[in-house]
C-alpha positions as CSV (number, residue, x, y, z in Angstrom):
1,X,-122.9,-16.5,-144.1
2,X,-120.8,-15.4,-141.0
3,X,-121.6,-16.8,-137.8
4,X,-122.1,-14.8,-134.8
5,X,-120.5,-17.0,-131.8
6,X,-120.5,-16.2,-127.6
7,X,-117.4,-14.5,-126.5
8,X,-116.8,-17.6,-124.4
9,X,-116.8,-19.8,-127.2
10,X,-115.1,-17.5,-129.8
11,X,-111.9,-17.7,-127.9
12,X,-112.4,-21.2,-127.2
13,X,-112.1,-21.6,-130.9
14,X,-109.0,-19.6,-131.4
15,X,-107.1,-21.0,-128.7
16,X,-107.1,-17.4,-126.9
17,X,-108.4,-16.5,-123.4
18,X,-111.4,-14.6,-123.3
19,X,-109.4,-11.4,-121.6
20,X,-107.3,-11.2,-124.7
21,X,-110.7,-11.0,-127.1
22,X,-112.0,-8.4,-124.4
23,X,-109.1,-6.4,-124.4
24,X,-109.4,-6.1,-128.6
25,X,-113.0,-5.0,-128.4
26,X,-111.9,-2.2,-126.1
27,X,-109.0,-1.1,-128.0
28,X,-111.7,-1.1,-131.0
29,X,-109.5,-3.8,-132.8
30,X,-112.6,-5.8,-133.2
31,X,-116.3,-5.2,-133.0
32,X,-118.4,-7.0,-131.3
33,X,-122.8,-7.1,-131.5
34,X,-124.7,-8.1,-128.2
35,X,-121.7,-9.6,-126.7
36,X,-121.0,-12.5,-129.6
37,X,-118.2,-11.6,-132.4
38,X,-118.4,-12.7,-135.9
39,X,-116.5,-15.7,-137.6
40,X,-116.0,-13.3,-140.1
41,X,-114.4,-10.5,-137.9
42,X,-112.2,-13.3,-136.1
43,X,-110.9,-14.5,-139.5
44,X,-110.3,-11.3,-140.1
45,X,-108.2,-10.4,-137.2
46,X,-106.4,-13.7,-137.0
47,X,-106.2,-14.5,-140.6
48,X,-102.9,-16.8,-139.8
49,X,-105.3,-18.4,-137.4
50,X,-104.5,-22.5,-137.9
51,X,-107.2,-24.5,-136.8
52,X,-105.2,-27.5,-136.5
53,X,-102.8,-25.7,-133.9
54,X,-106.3,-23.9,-132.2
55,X,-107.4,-24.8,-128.8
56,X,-110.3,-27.3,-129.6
57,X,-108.7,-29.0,-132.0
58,X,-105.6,-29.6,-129.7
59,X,-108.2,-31.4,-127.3
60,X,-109.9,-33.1,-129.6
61,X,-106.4,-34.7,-130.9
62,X,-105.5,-35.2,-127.1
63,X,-108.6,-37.5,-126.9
64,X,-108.0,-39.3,-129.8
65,X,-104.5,-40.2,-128.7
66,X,-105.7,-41.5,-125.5
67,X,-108.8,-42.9,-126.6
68,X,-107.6,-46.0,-125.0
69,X,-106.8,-44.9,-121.8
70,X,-110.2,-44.8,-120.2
71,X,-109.5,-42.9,-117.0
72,X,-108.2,-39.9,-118.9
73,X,-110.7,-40.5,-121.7
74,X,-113.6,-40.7,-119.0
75,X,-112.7,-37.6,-117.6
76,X,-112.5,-35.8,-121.1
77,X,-115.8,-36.9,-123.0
78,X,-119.2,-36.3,-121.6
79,X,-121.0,-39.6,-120.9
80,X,-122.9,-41.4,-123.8
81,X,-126.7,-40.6,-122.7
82,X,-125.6,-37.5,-122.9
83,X,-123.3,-37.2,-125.9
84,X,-126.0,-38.9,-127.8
85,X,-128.7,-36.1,-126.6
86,X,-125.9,-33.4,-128.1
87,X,-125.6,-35.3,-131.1
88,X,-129.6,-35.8,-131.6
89,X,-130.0,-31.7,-130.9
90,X,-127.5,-31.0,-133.4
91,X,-129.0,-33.7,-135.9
92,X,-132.9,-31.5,-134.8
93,X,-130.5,-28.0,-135.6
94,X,-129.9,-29.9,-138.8
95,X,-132.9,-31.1,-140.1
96,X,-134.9,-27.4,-139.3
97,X,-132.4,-25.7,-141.3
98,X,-132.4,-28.2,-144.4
99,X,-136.0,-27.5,-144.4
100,X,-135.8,-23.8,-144.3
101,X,-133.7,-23.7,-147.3
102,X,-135.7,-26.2,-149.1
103,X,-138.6,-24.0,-149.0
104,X,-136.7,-21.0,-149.6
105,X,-135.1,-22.9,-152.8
106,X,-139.2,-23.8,-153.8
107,X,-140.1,-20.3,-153.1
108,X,-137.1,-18.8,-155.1
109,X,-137.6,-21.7,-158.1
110,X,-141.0,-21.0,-158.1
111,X,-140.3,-17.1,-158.6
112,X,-138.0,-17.5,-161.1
113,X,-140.4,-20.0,-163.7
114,X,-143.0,-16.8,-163.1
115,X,-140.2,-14.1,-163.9
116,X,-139.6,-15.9,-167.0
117,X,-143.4,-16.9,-168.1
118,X,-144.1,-12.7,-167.6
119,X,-140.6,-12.4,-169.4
120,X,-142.5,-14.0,-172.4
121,X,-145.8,-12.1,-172.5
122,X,-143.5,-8.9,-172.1
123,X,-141.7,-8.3,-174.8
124,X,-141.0,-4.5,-173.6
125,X,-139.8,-6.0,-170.0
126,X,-137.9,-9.0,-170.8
127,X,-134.6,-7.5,-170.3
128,X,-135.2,-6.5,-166.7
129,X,-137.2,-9.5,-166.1
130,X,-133.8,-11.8,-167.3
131,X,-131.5,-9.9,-165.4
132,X,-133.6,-10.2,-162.2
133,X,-133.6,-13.7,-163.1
134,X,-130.1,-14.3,-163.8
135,X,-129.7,-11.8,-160.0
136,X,-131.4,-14.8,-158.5
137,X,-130.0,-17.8,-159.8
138,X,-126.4,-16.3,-158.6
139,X,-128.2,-15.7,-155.1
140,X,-129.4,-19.0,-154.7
141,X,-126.4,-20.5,-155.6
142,X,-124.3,-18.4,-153.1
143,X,-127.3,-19.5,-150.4
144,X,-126.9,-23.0,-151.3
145,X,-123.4,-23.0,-150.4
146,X,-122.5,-23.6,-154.4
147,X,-119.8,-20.4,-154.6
148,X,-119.2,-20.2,-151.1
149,X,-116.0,-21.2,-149.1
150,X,-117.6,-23.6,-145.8
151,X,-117.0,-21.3,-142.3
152,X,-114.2,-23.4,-140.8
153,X,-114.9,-21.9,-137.3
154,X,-118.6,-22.5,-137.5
155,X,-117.6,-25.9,-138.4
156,X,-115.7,-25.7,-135.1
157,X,-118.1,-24.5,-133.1
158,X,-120.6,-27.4,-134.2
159,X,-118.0,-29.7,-133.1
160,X,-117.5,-27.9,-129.7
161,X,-121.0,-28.0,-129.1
162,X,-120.8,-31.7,-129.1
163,X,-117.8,-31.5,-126.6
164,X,-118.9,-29.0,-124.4
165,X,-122.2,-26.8,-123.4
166,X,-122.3,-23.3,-123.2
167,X,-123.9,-22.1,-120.0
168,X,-125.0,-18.4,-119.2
169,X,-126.2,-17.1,-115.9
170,X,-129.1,-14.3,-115.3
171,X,-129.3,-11.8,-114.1
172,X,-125.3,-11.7,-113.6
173,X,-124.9,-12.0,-117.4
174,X,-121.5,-14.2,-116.9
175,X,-121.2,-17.7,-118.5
176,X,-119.1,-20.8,-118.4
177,X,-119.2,-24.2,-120.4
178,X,-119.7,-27.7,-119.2
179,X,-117.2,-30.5,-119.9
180,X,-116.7,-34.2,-120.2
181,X,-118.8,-35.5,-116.9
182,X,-118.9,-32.6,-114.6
183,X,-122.7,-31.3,-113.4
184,X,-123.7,-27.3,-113.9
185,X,-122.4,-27.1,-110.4
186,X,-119.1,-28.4,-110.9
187,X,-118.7,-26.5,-114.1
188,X,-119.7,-23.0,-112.4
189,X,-117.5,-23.9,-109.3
190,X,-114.6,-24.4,-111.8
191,X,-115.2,-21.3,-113.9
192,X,-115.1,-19.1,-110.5
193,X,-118.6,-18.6,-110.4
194,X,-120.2,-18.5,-106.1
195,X,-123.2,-19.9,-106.6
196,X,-125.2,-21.2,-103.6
197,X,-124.9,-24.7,-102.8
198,X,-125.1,-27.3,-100.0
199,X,-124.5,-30.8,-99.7
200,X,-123.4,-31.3,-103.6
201,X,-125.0,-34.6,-103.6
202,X,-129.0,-33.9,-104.2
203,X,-130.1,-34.0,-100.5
204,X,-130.7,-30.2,-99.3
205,X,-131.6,-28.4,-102.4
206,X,-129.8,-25.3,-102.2
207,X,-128.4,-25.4,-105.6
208,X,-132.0,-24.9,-107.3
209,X,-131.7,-22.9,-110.2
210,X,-134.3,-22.3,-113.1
211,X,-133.7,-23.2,-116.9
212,X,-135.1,-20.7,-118.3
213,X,-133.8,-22.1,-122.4
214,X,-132.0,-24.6,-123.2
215,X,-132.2,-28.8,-121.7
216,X,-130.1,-30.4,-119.2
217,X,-130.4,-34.2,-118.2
218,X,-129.8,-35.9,-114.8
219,X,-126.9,-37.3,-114.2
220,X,-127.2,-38.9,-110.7
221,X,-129.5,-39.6,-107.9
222,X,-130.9,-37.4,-105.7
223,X,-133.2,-37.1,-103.0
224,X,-134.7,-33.8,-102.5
225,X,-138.3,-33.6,-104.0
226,X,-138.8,-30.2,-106.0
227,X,-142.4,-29.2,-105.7
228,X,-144.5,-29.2,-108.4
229,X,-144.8,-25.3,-108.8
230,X,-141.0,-25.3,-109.0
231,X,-141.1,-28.1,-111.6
232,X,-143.7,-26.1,-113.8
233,X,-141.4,-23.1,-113.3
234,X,-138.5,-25.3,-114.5
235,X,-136.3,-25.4,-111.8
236,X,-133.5,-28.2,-111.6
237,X,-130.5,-29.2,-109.0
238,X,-127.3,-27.7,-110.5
239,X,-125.5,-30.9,-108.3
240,X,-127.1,-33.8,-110.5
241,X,-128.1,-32.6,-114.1
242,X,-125.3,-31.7,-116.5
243,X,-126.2,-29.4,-120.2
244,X,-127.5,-31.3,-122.9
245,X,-127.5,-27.9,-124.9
246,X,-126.4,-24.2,-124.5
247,X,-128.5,-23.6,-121.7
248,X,-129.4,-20.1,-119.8
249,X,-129.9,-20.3,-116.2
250,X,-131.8,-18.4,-113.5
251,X,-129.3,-18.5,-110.6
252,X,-128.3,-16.3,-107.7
253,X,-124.5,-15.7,-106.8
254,X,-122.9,-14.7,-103.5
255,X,-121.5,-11.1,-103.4
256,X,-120.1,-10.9,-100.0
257,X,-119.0,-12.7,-96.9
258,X,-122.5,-12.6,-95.2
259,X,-124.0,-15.1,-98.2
260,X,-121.6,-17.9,-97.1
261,X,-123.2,-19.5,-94.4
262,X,-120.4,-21.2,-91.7
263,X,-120.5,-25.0,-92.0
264,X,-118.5,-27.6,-89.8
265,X,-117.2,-30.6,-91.8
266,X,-114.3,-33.7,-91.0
267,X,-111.8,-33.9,-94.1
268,X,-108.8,-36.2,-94.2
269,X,-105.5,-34.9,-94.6
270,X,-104.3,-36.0,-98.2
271,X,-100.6,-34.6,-98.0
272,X,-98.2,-32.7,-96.1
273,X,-95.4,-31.0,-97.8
274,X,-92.4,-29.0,-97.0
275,X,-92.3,-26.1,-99.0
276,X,-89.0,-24.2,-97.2
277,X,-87.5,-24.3,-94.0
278,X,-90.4,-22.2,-91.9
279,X,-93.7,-23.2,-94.8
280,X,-95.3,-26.8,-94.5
281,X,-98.8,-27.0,-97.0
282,X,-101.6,-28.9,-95.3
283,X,-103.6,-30.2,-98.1
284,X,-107.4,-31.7,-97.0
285,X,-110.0,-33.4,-98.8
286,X,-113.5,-32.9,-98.0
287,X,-116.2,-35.8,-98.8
288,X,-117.5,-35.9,-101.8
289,X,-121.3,-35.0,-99.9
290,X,-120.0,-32.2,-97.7
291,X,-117.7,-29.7,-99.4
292,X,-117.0,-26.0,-97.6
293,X,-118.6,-23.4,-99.1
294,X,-116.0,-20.5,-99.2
295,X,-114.8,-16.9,-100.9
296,X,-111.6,-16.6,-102.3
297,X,-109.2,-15.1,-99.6
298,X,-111.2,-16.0,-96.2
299,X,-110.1,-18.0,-93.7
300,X,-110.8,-21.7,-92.0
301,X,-110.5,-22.9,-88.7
302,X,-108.9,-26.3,-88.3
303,X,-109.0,-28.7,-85.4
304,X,-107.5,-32.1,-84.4
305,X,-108.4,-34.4,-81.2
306,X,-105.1,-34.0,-80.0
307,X,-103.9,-31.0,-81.2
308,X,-106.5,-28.4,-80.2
309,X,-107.2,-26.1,-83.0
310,X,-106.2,-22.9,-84.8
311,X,-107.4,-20.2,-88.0
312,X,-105.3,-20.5,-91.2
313,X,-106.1,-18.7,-94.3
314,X,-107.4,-20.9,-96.8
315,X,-104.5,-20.6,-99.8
316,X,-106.6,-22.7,-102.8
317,X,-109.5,-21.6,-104.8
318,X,-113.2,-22.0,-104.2
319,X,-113.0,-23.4,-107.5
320,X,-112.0,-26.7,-106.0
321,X,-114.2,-26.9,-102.8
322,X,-113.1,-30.4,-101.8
323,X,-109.3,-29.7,-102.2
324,X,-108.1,-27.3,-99.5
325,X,-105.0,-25.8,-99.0
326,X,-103.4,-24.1,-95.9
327,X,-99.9,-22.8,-95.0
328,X,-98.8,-23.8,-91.9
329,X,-95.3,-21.2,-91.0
330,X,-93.7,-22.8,-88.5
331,X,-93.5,-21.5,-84.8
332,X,-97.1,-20.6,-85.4
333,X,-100.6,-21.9,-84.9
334,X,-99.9,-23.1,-81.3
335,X,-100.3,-27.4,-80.7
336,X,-102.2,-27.7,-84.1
337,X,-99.4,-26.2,-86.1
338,X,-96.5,-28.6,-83.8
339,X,-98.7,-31.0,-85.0
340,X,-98.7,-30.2,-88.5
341,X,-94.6,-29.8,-88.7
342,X,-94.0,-33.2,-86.4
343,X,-96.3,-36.0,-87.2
344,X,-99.7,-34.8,-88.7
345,X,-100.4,-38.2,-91.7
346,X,-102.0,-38.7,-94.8
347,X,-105.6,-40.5,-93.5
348,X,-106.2,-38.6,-90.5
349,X,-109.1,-36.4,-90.0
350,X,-109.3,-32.5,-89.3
351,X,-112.7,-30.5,-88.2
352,X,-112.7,-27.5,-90.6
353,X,-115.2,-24.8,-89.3
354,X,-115.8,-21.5,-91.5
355,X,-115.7,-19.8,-93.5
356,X,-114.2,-16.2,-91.8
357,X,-113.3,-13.0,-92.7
358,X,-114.3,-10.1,-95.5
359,X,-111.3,-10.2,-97.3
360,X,-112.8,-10.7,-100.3
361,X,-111.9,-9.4,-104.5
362,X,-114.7,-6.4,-105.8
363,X,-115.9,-8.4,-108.7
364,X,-117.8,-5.5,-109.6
365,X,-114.7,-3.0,-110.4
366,X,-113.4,-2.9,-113.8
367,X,-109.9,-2.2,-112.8
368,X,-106.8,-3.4,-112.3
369,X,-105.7,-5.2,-109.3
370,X,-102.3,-5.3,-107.6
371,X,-101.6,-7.8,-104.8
372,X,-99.0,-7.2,-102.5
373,X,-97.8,-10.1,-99.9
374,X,-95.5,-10.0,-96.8
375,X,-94.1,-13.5,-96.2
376,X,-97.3,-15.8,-94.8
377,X,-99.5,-13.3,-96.7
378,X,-98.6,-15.1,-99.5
379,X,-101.5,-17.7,-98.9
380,X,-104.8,-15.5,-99.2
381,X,-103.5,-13.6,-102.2
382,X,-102.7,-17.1,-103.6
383,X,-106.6,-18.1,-103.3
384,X,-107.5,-14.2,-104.6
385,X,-105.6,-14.8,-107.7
386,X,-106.5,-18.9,-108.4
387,X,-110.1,-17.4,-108.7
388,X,-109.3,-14.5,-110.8
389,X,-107.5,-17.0,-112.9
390,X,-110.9,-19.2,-113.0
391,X,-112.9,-16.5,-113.8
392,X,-111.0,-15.4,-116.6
393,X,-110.7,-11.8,-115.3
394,X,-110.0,-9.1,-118.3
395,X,-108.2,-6.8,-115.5
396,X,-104.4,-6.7,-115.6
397,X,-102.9,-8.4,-112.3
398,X,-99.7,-7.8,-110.8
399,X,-98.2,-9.9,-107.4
400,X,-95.5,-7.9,-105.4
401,X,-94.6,-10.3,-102.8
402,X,-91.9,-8.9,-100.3
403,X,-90.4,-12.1,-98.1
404,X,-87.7,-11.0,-94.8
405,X,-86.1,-14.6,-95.4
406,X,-83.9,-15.8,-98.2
407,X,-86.3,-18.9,-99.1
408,X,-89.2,-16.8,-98.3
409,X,-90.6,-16.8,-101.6
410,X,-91.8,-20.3,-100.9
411,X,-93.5,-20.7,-104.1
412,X,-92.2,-18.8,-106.7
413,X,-91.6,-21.6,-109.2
414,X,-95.8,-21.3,-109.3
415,X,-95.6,-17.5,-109.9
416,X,-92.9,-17.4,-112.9
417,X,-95.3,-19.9,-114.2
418,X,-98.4,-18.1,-114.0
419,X,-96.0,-15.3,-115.3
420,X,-95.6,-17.3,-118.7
421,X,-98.7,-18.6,-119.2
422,X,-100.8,-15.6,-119.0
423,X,-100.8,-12.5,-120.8
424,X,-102.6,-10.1,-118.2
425,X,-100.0,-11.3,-115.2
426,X,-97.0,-9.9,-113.7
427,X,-94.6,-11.2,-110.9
428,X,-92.0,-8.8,-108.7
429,X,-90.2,-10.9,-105.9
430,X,-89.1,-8.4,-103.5
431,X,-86.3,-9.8,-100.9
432,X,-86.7,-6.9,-97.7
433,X,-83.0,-8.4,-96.2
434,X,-80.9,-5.9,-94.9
435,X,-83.5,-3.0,-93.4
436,X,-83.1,-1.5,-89.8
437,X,-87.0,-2.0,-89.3
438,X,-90.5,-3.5,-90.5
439,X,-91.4,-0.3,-91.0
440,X,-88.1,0.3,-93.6
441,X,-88.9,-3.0,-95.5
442,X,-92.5,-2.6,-96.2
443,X,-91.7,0.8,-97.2
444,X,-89.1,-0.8,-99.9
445,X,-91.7,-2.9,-100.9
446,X,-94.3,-0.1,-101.5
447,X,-91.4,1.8,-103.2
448,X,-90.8,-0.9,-105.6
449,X,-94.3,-1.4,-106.2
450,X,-95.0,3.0,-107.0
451,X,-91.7,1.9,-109.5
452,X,-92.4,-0.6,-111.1
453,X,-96.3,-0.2,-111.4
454,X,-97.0,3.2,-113.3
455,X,-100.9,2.8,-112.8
456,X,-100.5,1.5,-109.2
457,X,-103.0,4.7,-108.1
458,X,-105.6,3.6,-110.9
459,X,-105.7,0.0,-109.7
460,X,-106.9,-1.6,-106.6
461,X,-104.4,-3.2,-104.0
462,X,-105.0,-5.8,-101.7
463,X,-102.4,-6.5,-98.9
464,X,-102.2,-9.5,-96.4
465,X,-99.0,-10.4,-94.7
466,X,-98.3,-9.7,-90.5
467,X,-99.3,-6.5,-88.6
468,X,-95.6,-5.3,-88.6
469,X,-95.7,-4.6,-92.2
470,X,-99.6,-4.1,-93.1
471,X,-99.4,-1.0,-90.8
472,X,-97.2,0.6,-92.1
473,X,-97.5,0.1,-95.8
474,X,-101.1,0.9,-95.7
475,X,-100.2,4.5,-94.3
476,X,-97.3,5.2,-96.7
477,X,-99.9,4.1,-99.8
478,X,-102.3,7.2,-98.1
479,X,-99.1,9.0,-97.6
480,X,-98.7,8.2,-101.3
481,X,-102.2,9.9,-101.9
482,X,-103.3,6.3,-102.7
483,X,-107.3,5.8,-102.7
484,X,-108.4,4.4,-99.2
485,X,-111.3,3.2,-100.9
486,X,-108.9,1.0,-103.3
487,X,-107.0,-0.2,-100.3
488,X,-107.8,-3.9,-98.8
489,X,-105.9,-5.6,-96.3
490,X,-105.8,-8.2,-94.1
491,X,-103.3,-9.4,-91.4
492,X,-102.5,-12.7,-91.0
């Protein structure tokens, strides 16, 4: 009997993303009941579908291969308390469902000895009587699993479940799974969900959310005391318990810049690297008890004892809170920025105050974005996309980034490669050399863009880059009879 599986999980499976199963069910290539899809309609649509080339069973081989190195191997597996919970759940699953059949197969035995006892007292009925009989000794045999071929992707999915829980959010609706050791926080955080959260360590509570099905198990210590209403209610630290099972949450997420509270914290500097002549990347590491709570494209002010400070946009992904990123052009960012080009180290410690700034993705839109960066600008749309990448957005993307210098497209090794690896992407370097004005090149930018983007009008745009260029693409994209209501920018 087919299998109705999660969206989430269904492409999990397959070894597609989620977009591309979204983008069949819209294009009425595959139907879909209540948001889950059928093993059978999968099969069906992928019937070349190779499990032992799928996405689940490629992990499953990576772990076996490295089952001996224990870092990797640590980070890949859930811990045993809680692998052995997963495996006891699916042994309950198990157990319910051999009992079910076994009365079903009593019930249907015991129908078929009366069929044939009236069979024999009814001469005038017997032939209906034996071919109702002879009906359900076929159907119990096909029930049994005697004539039918086992579900390979249910199969699958039991396995997965092992490997991974399936989480889904109300009232949102949207959903992410929970792997090897990371907590429901870490798992939402790395799906691109903005939940609230605090400290990420147990101590302020923030991250309460309510389990309303499902069972998740602690996973460290903590020292905020839920009250015992909130206990009855079911409510549990996303920070310190991890899913046992599939598991639906109560859980509030942020919307706009006004639900991220500002927050001062001391990272370390972990690396500075050259990226081109004019780009350095300042990459900082929060503690592991005090991460910054941010949306994807605002901005962070950074300070140094002896270097004063200065506001960078943050260029990584909320998705990684205690990794942050910032480009640092050179010439720019006055003593702190010297600092960051001539002798800013590995080890030493930066005050990062924020977050700032509305420029910010319209998760509620279902349509297509375009991102369009001038030089710098390069580092908010980076962040923008990063989380549209985590959240597995089903909108078709496009980065036009338009750079004055030669080696201005500082990281464009990192766009052709999100250019190959997904299907919903697309990349158009633009070099503005050569134009008499700002004005000139960011109008051969937003020519390239009408060009080369059919639906630009139908999509929504988000600019950053300087003043000199925002300006005056913004008006030729009204000009243009572009939406202004489709049009965010931000000038960095």
């Amino acid at each position: 009997m087919p299998q109705q599986l999660a969206l989430s999980r269904a492409a999990r499976l397959i070894g597609v993303s989620r977009a591309a199963l979204q983008k069949r069910i819209k294009d009425g290539g595959l139907h879909s009941f209540d948001g889950t899809i059928s093993t059978e309609e999968l099969l069906r649509l992928y019937p070349d579908l190779d499990l032992e080339d799928s996405g689940l069973f490629e992990q499953t081989r990576k772990i076996k291969e490295e089952a001996f190195r224990r870092r990797i191997m640590d980070r890949t597996l859930p811990a045993k308390e809680v692998l052995a919970e997963r495996l006891f759940e699916q042994g309950m699953e198990l157990n319910d469902l051999r009992q079910h059949l076994q009365r079903y197969h009593t019930l249907v035995v015991g129908l078929q000895s009366r069929i044939r006892e009236l069979s024999g007292n009814s001469p005038a009925g017997g032939v209906a009587l034996d071919q109702l009989d002879q009906w359900l000794e076929r159907e119990l045999r096909h029930v049994l699993g005697e004539e039918q071929k086992p579900d390979s992707l249910a199969v699958m999915d039991a396995m997965l479940k092992v490997m991974s829980a399936h989480v889904s959010l109300q009232p949102s609706g949207r959903d992410f799974f929970v792997e090897g050791n990371d907590t429901l926080l870490e798992a939402a955080l790395k799906a691109g969900l903005a939940l609230n959260y605090g400290c990420s360590s147990g101590n302020c509570g923030l991250c309460k959310a309510r389990v309303i099905s499902g069972q998740v198990m602690k996973t460290r210590h903590y020292d905020y005391v839920l009250s015992d209403p909130e206990k009855q209610q079911g409510y549990t630290l996303m920070c310190c318990h991890t899913a046992v099972s599939d598991v639906v949450l109560e859980a509030l997420e942020a919307k706009s810049a006004s639900d991220i509270p500002k927050q001062q914290l001391t990272a370390r500097v972990k690396a500075v690297t050259q990226l081109s002549d004019s780009m350095m990347m300042l990459h900082l590491r929060t503690p592991r008890s005090h991460r910054l709570r941010f949306l994807a494209g605002q901005s962070a002010t950074l300070g140094h004892a002896g270097a004063g400070s200065a506001e960078f946009p943050i260029a990584s992904c909320p998705c990684n809170d205690r990794d942050l990123q910032f480009h640092v052009e050179r010439g720019l960012g006055g003593a702190f920025g010297e600092r960051v080009w001539n002798g800013m180290k590995p080890g030493e410690n930066v005050t990062v105050y924020g977050p700032w700034g509305d420029y910010i993705l319209n998760e509620d839109t279902q349509n297509n974005v375009i991102f369009v960066a001038f030089d710098r600008g390069f580092a908010p749309i980076k962040s923008l996309l990063e989380h549209s990448m985590a959240r597995e957005s089903n909108e078709e993307m496009g980065l036009v980034w338009g750079t004055s210098t030669p080696d201005g497209h500082y990281m464009n090794n990192l766009c052709r490669a999100w250019t190959d690896a997904l299907e919903n992407f697309r990349y158009l370097p633009v070099f503005m050399a050569g134009r008499d004005s700002a004005e000139a090149a960011a109008a051969d930018v937003v020519d390239r863009l009408l060009a080369e983007f059919p639906k630009t009008r139908q999509a929504d745009l988000y600019l950053a880059g300087p003043e000199i260029y925002i300006a005056p693409a913004m008006a030729q994209l009204l000009a243009a009879g572009f939406p202004k209501s489709r049009l965010t920018a931000m000038a960095v």
